[in-house]
C-alpha positions in Angstrom: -23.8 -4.9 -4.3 -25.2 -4.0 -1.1 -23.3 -1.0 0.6 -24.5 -1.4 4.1 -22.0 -3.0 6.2 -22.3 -6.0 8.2 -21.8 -6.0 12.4 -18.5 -7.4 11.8 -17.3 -4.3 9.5 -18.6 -1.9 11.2 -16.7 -3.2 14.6 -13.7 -3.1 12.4 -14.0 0.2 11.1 -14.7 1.5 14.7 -11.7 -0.3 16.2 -9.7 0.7 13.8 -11.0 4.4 13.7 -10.3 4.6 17.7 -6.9 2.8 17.6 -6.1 5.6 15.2 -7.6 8.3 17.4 -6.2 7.1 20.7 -2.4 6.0 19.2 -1.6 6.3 16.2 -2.7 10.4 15.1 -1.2 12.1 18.6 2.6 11.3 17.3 2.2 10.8 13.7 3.6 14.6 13.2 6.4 14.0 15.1 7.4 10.5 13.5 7.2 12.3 10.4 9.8 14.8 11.1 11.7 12.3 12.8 11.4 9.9 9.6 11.1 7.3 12.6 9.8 4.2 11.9 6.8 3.5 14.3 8.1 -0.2 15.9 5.8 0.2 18.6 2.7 1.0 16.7 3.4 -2.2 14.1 3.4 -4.1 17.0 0.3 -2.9 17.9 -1.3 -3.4 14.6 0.1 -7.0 15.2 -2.1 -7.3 18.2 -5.4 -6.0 16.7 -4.4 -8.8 13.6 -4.4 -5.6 11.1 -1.6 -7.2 9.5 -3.3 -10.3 7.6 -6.5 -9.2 7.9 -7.7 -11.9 4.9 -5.6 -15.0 5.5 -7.3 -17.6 6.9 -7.3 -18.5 10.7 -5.3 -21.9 9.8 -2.2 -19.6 8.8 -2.2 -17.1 11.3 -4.8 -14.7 9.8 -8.0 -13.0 10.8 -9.9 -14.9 7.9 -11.5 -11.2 7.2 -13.3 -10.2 3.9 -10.9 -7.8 2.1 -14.0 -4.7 2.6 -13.1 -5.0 6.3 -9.5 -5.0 5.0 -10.0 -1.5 3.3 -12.2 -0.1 6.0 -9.1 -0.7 8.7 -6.7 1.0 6.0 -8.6 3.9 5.8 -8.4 4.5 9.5 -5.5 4.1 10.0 -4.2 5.8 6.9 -5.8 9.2 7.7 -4.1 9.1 10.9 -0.7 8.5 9.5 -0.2 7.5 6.3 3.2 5.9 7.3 1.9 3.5 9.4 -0.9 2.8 6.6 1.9 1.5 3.8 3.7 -0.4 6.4 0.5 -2.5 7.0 -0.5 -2.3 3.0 2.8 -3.9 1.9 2.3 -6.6 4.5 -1.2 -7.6 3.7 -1.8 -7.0 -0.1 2.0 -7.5 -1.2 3.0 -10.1 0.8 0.8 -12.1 2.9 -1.8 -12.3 -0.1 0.8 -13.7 -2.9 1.8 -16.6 -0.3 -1.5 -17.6 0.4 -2.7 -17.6 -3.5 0.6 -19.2 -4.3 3.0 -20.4 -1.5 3.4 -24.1 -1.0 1.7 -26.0 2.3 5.6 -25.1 3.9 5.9 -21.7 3.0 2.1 -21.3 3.9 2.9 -22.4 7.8 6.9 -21.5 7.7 6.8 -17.8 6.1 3.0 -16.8 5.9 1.8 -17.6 9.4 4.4 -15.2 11.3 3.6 -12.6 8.8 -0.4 -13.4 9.4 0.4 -12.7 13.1 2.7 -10.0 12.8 5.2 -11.7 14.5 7.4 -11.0 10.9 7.0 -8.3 8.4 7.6 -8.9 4.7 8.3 -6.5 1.9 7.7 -6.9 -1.7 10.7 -6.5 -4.3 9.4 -5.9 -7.9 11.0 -2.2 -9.1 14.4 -1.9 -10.4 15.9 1.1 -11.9 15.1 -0.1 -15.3 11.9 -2.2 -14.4 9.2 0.2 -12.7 6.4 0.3 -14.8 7.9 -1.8 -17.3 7.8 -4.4 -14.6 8.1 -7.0 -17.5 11.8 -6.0 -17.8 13.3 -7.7 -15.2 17.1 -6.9 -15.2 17.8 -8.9 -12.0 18.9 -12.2 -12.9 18.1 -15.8 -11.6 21.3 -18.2 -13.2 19.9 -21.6 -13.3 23.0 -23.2 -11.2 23.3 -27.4 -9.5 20.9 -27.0 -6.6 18.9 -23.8 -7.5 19.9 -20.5 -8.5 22.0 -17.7 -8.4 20.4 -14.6 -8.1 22.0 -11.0 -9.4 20.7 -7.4 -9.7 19.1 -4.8 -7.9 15.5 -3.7 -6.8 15.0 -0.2 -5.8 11.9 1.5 -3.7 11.1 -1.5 -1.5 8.8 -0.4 1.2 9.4 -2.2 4.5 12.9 -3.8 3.0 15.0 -1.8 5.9 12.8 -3.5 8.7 11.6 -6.8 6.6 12.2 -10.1 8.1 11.2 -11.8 4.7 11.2 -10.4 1.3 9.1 -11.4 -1.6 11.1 -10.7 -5.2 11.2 -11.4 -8.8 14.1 -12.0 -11.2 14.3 -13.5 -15.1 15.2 -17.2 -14.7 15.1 -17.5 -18.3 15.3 -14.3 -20.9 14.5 -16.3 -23.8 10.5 -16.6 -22.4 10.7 -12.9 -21.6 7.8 -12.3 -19.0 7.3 -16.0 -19.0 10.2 -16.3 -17.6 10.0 -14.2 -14.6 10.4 -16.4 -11.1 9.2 -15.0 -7.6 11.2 -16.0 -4.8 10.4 -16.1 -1.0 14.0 -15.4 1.4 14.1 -14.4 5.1 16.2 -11.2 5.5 19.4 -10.7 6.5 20.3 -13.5 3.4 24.1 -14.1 2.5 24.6 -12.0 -0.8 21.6 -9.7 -0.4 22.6 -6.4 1.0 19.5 -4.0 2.2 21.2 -0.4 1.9 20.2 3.1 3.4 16.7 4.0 3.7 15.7 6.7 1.1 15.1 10.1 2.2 11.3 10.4 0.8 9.0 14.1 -0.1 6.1 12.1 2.0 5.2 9.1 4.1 8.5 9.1 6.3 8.1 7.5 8.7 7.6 4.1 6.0 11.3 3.3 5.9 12.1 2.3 1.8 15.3 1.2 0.4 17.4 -0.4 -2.7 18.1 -4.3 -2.2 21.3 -6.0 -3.7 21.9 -9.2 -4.6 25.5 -10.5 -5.4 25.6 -14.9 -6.0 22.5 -14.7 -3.3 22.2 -18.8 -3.8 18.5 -19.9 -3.6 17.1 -23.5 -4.2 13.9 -25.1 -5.3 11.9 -24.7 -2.0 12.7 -21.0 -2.2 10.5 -20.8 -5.2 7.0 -19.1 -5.2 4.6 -20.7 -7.8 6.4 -22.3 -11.1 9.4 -21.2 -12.3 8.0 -19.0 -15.1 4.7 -18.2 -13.4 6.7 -15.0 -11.9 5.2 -12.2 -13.5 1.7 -14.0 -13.3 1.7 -13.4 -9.4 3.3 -9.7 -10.0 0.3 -8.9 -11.5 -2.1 -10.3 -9.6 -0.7 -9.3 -6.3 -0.8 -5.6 -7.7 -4.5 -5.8 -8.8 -5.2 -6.8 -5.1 -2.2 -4.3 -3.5 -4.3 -1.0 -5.5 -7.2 -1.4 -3.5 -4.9 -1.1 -0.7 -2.9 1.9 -1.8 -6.5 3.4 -2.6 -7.8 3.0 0.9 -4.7 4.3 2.0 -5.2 7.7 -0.4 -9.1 7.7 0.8 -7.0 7.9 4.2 -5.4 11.0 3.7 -7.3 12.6 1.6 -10.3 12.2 4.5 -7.8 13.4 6.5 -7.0 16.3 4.6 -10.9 17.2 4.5 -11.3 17.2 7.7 -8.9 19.5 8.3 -9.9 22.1 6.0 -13.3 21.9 7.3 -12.4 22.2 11.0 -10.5 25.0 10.2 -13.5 26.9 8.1 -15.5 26.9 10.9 -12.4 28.8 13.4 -10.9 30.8 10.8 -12.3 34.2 10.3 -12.5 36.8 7.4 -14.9 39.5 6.3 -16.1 39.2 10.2 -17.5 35.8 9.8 -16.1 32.4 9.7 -14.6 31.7 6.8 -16.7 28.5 5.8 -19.5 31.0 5.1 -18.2 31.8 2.2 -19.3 30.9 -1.0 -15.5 30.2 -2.4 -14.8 27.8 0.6 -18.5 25.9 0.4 -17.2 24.6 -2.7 -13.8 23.9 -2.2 -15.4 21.6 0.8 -18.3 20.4 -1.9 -15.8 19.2 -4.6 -13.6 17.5 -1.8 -16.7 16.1 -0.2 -17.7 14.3 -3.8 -14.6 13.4 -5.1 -13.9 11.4 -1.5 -17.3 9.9 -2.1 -16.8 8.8 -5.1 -13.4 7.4 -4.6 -14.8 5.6 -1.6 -17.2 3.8 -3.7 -15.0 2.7 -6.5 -12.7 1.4 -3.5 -15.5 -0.6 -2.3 -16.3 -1.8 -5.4 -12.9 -3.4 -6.2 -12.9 -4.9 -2.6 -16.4 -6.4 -2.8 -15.0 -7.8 -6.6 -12.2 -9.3 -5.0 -14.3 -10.6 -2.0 -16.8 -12.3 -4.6 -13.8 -13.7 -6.6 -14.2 -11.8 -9.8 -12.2 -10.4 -11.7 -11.0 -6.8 -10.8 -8.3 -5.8 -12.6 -10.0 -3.0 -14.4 -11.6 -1.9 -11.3 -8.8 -1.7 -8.9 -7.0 0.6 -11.3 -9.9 2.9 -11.2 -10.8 2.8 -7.5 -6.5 3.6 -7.5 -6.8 6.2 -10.2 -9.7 7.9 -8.2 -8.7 7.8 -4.6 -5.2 8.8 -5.5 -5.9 12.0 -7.6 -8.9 13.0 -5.6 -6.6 12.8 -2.3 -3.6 14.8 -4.2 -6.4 17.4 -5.5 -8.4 17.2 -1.5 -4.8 18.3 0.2 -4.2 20.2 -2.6 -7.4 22.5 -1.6 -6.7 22.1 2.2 -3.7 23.9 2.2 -5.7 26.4 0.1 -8.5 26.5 2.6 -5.9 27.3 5.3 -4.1 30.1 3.2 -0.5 30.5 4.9 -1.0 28.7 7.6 -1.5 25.4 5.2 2.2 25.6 4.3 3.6 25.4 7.5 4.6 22.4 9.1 3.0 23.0 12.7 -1.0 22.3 10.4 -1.1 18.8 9.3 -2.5 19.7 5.6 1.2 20.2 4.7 1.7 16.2 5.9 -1.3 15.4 3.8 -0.2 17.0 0.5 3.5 15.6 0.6 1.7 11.9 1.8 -0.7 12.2 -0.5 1.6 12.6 -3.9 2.9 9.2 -3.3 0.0 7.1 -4.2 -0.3 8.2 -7.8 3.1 6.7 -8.2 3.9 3.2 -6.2 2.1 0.2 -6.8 1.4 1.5 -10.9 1.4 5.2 -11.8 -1.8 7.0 -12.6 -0.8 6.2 -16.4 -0.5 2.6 -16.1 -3.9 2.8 -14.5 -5.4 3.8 -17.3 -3.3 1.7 -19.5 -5.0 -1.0 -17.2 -8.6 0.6 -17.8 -8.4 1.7 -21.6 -7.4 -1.9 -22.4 -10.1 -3.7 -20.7 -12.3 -1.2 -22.2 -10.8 -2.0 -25.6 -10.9 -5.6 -25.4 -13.2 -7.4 -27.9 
């Protein structure tokens, strides 16, 4: 693997890292406290075609490699972490799924619009009952004349208050168990799917998230993403491809938050010198400094896997596990770095910390990442 990046990526990186700088950090602070969803800044992401960064040109897309992918979420990400889900869901959860396994219709009807930006999707796999045990799918597809009638509930959908499509999964057939999960493509609003309230969240805001219902929703045949049992198939492989996301999005803010705390070294004074002369705070800023190195390159890793067309499962899950507890431990130290002042609201550390807690949970917990890793390890 070669880690020096092409022309193209590094243009990325840098548009992407002066969007950020320009837009998206100056009113991230106040969107957070506003829990305001940033319509403005979406649409701008739209524009740069940050929102299907890897789908082919013929469908809408930027027909980027998924390193420049990472690269952009990262930028944007450290600026506001918000804004960083928002275009995560839409091009790991969504876009990528319908290009892997959409029909030629749903390909130039749904993924296109999405591609552009013109629509935003969300992704609809959690229930109450079926987080990590995502094989225990308690919303139910009836097999009916014509299609299917779909019943139950999905709960922490990113982007479901705002989506214009939404990408789901219910058990068509209980007898198969996970074989006989269906996914299901519908435009939102749907008759008999009801979005509610957006949750009020500890972190990331400004990413509105809320429980979907569905009561007789009717859907028919062309609705249908894949085969009818293949379901849980695409779960899992739109996950392996979504944690490379959610780990550029932790290398985000947990850059973010080491920024910060080194900034603030340099102004901060005690003992009559700045405080980054001190021995205790040179290694707070060493550990953060390695661990965001290291999560960096298992992020690249996974993306130049998934670029190659190999198999990443096992290394998604670690870039994921990495990036996710090195950016909870990095904010972690950066509010420790700023001593009081880190807990209030008007330094961004606090942001940091409360975005930063998030990405050990969605898109597979920290323990079904090393579920992931000790059974690939295990594997004969």
């Amino acid at each position: 693997m070669d880690l020096t990046l092409t022309p193209e990526q590094e243009m990325i990186r840098r548009t992407a890292r002066e969007l950020a700088r320009r837009e998206i950090a100056p009113g991230a602070a106040a969107r957070d406290r506003a829990h305001e969803y940033p319509r403005a800044l979406v649409g701008r992401l739209a524009e740069m075609g940050f929102l299907g960064m890897a789908v082919p040109p013929e469908y809408g897309g930027g027909g980027l490699d998924v390193l420049s992918y990472v690269l952009a979420m990262e930028e944007v990400s450290a600026a506001d972490a918000s804004l960083g889900v928002i275009m995560s869901v839409n091009n790991s959860l969504v876009c990528d799924p319908l290009l892997k396994f959409g029909s030629e219709r749903q390909k130039q009807e749904v993924l296109a619009p999405l591609a552009r930006g013109e629509k935003l999707g969300c992704f609809a796999l959690s229930e109450p009952e079926a987080g990590s045990d995502a094989a225990n799918q308690r919303t139910a597809a009836r097999a009916v004349e014509g299609g299917w009638l779909l019943n139950g509930q999905k709960n922490f959908i990113t982007n479901a208050p705002v989506a214009d499509y939404i990408l789901l999964f219910a058990q068509a057939d209980p007898a198969k168990q996970h074989k006989g999960i269906a996914a299901f493509v519908l435009p939102l609003p749907y008759p008999g799917v009801t979005v509610q309230k957006a949750e009020d969240k500890l972190g990331i805001t400004a990413s509105p998230c809320s429980s979907v219902s569905f009561d007789d929703a009717r859907v028919g045949p062309e609705d249908l993403l894949g085969g009818p049992g293949e379901g849980f198939k695409i779960a899992m492989a739109t996950l392996d491809g979504g944690r490379i996301g959610i780990a550029a999005q932790a290398l985000g803010i947990g850059r973010a938050a080491f920024e910060a705390a080194a900034r603030y070294s340099t102004e901060r004074k005690a003992f009559g010198k700045p405080i980054c002369e001190l021995q205790a705070i040179q290694w707070k800023l060493a550990d953060m400094a390695v661990a965001l190195d290291a999560a960096r390159l298992l992020t690249w890793r996974a993306a130049w896997m998934k670029d190659q067309g190999l198999r990443h499962a096992p290394e998604s899950a670690m870039a994921k596990l990495m990036a996710s507890e090195a950016a909870t431990r990095i904010a972690h130290q950066a509010i420790q770095v700023h001593g009081g002042y880190g807990y209030l609201r008007d330094f961004p550390v606090e942001r940091h910390y409360r975005d930063a807690r998030i990405t050990e949970i969605y898109e597979g917990t920290s323990e079904i990442q090393r579920l992931v890793i000790a059974a690939s390890l295990l594997k004969d």
